[in-house]
C-alpha positions as CSV (number, residue, x, y, z in Angstrom):
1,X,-20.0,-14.8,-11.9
2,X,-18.1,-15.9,-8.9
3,X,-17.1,-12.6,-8.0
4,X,-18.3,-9.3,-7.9
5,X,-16.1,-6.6,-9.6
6,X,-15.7,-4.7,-6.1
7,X,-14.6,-7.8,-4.6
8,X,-11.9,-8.3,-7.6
9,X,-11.0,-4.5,-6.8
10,X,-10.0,-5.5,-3.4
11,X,-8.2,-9.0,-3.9
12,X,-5.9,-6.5,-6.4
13,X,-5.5,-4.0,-4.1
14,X,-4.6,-5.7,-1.4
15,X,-2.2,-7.9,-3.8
16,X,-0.6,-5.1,-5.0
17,X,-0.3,-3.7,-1.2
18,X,1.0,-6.8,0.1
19,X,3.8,-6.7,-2.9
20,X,5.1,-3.4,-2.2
21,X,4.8,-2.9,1.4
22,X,8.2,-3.4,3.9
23,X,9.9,-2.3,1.2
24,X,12.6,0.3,1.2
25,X,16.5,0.9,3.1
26,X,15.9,4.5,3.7
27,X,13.1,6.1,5.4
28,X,12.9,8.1,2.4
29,X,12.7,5.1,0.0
30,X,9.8,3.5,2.6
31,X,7.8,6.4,2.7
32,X,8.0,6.7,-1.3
33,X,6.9,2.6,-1.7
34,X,4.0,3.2,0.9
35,X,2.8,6.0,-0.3
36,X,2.7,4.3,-4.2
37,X,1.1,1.4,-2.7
38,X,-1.7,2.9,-1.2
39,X,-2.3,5.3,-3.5
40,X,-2.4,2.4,-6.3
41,X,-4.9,0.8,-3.8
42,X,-6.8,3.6,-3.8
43,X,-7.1,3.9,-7.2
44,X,-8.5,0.8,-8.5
45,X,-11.3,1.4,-5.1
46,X,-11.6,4.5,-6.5
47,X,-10.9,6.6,-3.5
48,X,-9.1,9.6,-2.7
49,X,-5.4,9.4,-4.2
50,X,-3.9,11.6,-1.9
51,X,-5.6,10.2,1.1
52,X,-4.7,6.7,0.0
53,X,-0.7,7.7,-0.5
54,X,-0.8,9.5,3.3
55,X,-2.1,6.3,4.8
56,X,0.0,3.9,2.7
57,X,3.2,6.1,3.7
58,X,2.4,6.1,7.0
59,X,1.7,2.3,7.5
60,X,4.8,1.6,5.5
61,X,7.5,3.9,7.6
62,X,5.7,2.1,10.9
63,X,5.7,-1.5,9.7
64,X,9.5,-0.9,8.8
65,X,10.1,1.2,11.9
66,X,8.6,-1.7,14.5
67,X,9.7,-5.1,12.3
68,X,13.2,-3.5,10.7
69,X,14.6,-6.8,10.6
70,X,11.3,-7.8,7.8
71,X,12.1,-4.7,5.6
């Protein structure tokens, strides 16, 4: 096996991250897509949900706040 199952765990994460990050017109809708992404990433690295979906909301609403022409 090229891959370990963890490291396949993070490629989809971080796919699946990357997809749904800077996404969003409202701050409303941004916090709501960061908050899915991360808790989806947290899911499949089986961490804690909630912690995951704080983080994910947070990044998102500052990526779109400091690059709003990429959102």
């Amino acid at each position: 096996m090229l891959y370990s199952k963890t490291t396949a765990k993070i490629v989809a994460a971080l796919a699946l991250c990357g997809g749904l990050a800077a996404c969003g017109d409202t701050t409303g809708e941004q916090a709501l897509y960061g908050a899915g992404a991360g808790a989806a990433g947290s899911a499949l690295l089986n961490g804690n949900l909630v912690t995951g979906a704080a983080v994910g909301a947070a990044a998102n609403l500052i990526y779109c706040q400091e690059n709003p022409g990429k959102c």
